[in-house]
N, C-alpha and C positions, 0 to 999 in steps of 0.2 A: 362401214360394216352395219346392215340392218338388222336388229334383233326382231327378228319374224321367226315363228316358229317351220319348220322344218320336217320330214320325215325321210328324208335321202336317207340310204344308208354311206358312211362315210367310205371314201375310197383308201385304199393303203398309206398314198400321201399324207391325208389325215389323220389316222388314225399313229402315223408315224409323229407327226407335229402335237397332237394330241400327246401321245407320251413324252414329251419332250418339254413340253409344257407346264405338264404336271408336278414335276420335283422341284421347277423355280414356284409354282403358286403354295408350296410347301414352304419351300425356306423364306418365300414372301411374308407368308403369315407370321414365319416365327419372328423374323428379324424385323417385322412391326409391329407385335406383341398383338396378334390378331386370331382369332377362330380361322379356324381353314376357311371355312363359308365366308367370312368378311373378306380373308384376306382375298380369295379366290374371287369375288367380285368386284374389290378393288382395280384388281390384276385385269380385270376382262375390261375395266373401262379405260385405265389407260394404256393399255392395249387398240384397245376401240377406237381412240381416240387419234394415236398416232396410227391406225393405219389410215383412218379417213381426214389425216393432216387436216385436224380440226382441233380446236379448244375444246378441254373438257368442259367446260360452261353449255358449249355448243351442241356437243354431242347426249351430254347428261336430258337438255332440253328436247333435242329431237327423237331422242328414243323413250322420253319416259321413264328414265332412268331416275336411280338415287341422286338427292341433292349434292352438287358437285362441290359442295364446301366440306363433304367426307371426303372425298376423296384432296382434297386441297389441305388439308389438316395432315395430311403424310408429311408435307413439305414444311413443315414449324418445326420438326426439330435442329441441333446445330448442323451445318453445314460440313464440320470433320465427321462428324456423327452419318450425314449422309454420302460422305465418300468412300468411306467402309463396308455401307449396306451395300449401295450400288456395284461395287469392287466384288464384293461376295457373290451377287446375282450374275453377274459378269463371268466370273472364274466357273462359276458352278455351269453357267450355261457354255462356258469352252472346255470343259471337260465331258460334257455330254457328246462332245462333237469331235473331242480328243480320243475318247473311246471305237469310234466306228475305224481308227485308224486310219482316214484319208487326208491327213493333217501333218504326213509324214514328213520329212524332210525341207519342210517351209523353213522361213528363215523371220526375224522379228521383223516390221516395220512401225517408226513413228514419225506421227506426224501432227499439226493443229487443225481444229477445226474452233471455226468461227463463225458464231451465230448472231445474227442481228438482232441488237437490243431496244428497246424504246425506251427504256426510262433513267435513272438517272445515274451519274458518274457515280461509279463504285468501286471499290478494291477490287474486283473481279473484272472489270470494264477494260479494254483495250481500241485504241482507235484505229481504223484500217480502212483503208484506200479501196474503192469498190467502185470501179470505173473511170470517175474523174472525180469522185466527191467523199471525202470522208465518213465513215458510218463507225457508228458506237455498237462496240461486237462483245457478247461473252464468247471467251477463250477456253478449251478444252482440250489436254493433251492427250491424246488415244493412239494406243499401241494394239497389233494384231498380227496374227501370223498370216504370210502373205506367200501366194507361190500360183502356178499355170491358173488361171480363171478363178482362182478363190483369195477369198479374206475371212478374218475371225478375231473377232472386238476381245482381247484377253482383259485389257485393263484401262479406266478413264481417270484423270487430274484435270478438278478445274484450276486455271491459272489466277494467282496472285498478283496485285501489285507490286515490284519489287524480285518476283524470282524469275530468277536465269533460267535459260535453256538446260545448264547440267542439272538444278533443284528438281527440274520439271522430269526432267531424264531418268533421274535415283528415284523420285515418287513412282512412277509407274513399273521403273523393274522392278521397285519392293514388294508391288502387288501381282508380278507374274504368278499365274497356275503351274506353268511348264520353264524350262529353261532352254530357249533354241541357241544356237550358238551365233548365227549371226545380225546383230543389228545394222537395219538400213533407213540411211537419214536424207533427208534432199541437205543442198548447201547452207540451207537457215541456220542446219545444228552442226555446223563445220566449226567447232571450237575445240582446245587442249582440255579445259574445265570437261567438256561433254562425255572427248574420248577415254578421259582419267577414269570416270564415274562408269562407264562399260568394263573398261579393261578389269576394274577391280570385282567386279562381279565374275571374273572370268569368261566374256563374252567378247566376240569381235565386233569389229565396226567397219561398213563401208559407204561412203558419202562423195559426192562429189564436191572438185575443188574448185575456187575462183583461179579464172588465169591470169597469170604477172609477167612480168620480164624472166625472174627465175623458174618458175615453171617451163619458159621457154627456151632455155635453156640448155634446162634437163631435158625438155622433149628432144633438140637437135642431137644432143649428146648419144641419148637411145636409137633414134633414129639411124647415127653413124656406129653404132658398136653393136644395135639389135634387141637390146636388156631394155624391152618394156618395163620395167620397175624399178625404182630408184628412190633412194635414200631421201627422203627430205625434212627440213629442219623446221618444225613449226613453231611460227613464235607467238606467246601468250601476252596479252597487256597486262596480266595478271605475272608475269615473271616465270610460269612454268612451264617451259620451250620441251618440246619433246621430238625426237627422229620418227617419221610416221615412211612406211610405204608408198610411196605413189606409185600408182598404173597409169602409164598411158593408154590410148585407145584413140585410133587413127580411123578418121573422120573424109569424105572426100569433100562434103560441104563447109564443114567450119574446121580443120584442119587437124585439129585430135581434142580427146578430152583428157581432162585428168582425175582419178579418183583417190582417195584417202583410206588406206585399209592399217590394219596394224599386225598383219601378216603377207605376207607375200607369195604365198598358193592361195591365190582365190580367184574365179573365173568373172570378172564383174558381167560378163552378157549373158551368165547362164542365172547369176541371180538379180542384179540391179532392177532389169526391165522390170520385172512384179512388184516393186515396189509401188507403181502406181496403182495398185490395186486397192490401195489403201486411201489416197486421195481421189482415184472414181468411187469408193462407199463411200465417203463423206460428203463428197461436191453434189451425188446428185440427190442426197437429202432422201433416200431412197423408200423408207420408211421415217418421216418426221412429225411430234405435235406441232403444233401451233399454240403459244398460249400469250395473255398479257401481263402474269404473274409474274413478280420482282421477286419472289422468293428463289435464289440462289440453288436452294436444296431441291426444290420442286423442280424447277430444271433441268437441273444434273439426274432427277431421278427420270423424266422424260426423255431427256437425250440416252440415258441408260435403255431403256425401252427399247426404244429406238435401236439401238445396236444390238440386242438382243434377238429384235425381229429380222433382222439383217440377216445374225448370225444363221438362225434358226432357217431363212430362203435357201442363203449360200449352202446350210446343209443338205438340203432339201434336193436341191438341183445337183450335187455333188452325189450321193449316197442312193437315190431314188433314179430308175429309167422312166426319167418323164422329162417333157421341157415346160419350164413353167416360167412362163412372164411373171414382174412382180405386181400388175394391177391380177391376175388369176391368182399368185398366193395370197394378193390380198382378200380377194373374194373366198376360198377355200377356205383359211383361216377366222375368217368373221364368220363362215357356217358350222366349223368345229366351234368354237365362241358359244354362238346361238347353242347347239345341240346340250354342250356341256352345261350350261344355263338353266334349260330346261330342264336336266337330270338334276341340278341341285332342286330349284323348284317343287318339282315330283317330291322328290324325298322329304321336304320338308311339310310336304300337305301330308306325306304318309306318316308322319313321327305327328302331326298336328290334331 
């Protein structure tokens, strides 16, 4: 994003992202006890910053910009402290998007994302395999609603050392905006603990299963009497065994699959597929900082960004007759940036 002055007039897309924008650089300010004008040029640089997948250090430098140790001072306060703010910009920016109505009928999905760390073991730190060679990753659990070509970041958890998949699971429903009815998990979160913690929300679940000899079972049994779905007994290391649904689903290359529901009317081809919708926003890092900052909270408040900028394209292409790449939103959006910039500027020579 270049802060170069400007005199385009904004096109509808902009002018669309432009109000969209505005009510998170609101509750930005408040919820960091800020004047609208600070909070609102906070907002614009790391904004700035994740769209030019650059360090705020970097980009503060090339543009001229405020000393980026203002803007690095957001991130000292606690880290619960900052999962709440984040959680709030989040829900606020998926109801803006809740509102247009094309959000209809989706279904939850969760999933982790994991970002590569440099510095040192910490309660937050997890080790992960990333080719042939171990890398030291912060972990982040993010849930959004997922359905035909879209996604929508509703709510972020960073991971702890010590918690489970179900901890991880209960934090982030606590902070839905909306309640979809059904959640969808790859086989990581195939546990009794996980689907306990759904079920009592009143929500469903559908995940795929590992295959066993009993799975096999059940598949031939279906197969001679027709009853895709079948009873089965899952058992917990934990002691609390539950009868879950399985579907099958007949495969010509790998022979059938099996999934995990805890109903038994549910179509898994018309929802499952979408679910990856949610690990292609994550994998391709689509909008990401880049920073060297150890601060936890600084972090999660950039990956927040981050998903916010996401949400804000996915609306964009979804609600708008335009086709828009994300290197073009990212150039429109750094020109709305610029414009609005300059409007504070003005005003402030005019009150001066």
């Amino acid at each position: 994003m270049k802060l170069v002055a400007s005199s385009r007039l904004i096109a509808p897309e902009g002018v669309f992202c432009s109000k969209s924008l505005k009510p998170l650089s609101r509750k930005f300010s408040k919820l960091f006890h800020l004047s609208i004008r600070d909070g609102w040029k906070r907002l614009l640089y790391l904004v700035g910053c994740s769209l030019d997948c650059t360090s705020i250090e970097d980009f503060c430098k090339t543009h001229k910009a405020m000393s980026p140790d203002v803007v690095l001072k957001l991130g000292r306060i606690p880290v619960e402290g900052m999962i709440v703010k984040c959680n709030v910009l989040l829900a606020l920016s998926a109801r803006i998007a809740l509102k247009t109505g094309v959000y209809r009928n989706h279904d939850l999905s969760i999933d982790f994302h994991d970002v590569a760390y440099n510095g040192r073991k910490n309660m937050y730190t997890v080790n992960v395999l990333k080719g042939d060679k171990m890398k030291r990753c912060l972990r982040y659990g993010v849930c959004g609603l997922t359905g035909r070509g879209s996604f929508l970041a509703l709510a972020i958890q960073p991971y702890e050392q010590g918690a489970t998949n179900a901890i991880m699971v209960e934090k982030l429903l606590e902070r839905l905006p909306c309640s979809p009815g059904l959640v969808l998990m790859d086989r990581y979160f195939c546990s009794v603990d996980v689907y306990n913690v759904i079920e009592a929300r009143g929500m469903n679940f559908l995940t795929p299963y590992k295959l066993n000899s009993r799975t096999d079972e059940l598949y031939k049994e279906s197969v001679l009497d027709g009853v895709m779905v079948k009873d089965y007994l899952m058992k917990s290391g934990t002691g609390g065994d539950r009868v879950v649904k399985m579907h099958f689903q007949y495969d010509p290359c790998n022979e059938y699959y099996a999934y995990v529901s805890n109903i038994e009317d549910v179509m898994v081809k018309v929802h499952y597929p979408y679910r990856w919708n949610i690990e292609n926003c994550l994998a391709k890092n689509m909008v990401d900082a880049v920073t060297s900052s150890t601060s936890m909270a600084y972090r999660l408040l950039l990956e927040t960004i981050s998903l916010i900028l996401a949400n804000l394209w996915k609306l964009l292409v979804k609600t708008m007759p335009v086709y828009m790449t994300m290197k073009a939103f990212k150039r429109m959006l750094g020109h709305i940036l610029v414009l609005e910039d300059e409007t504070w500027e003005n005003k402030e020579k005019e009150r001066g």
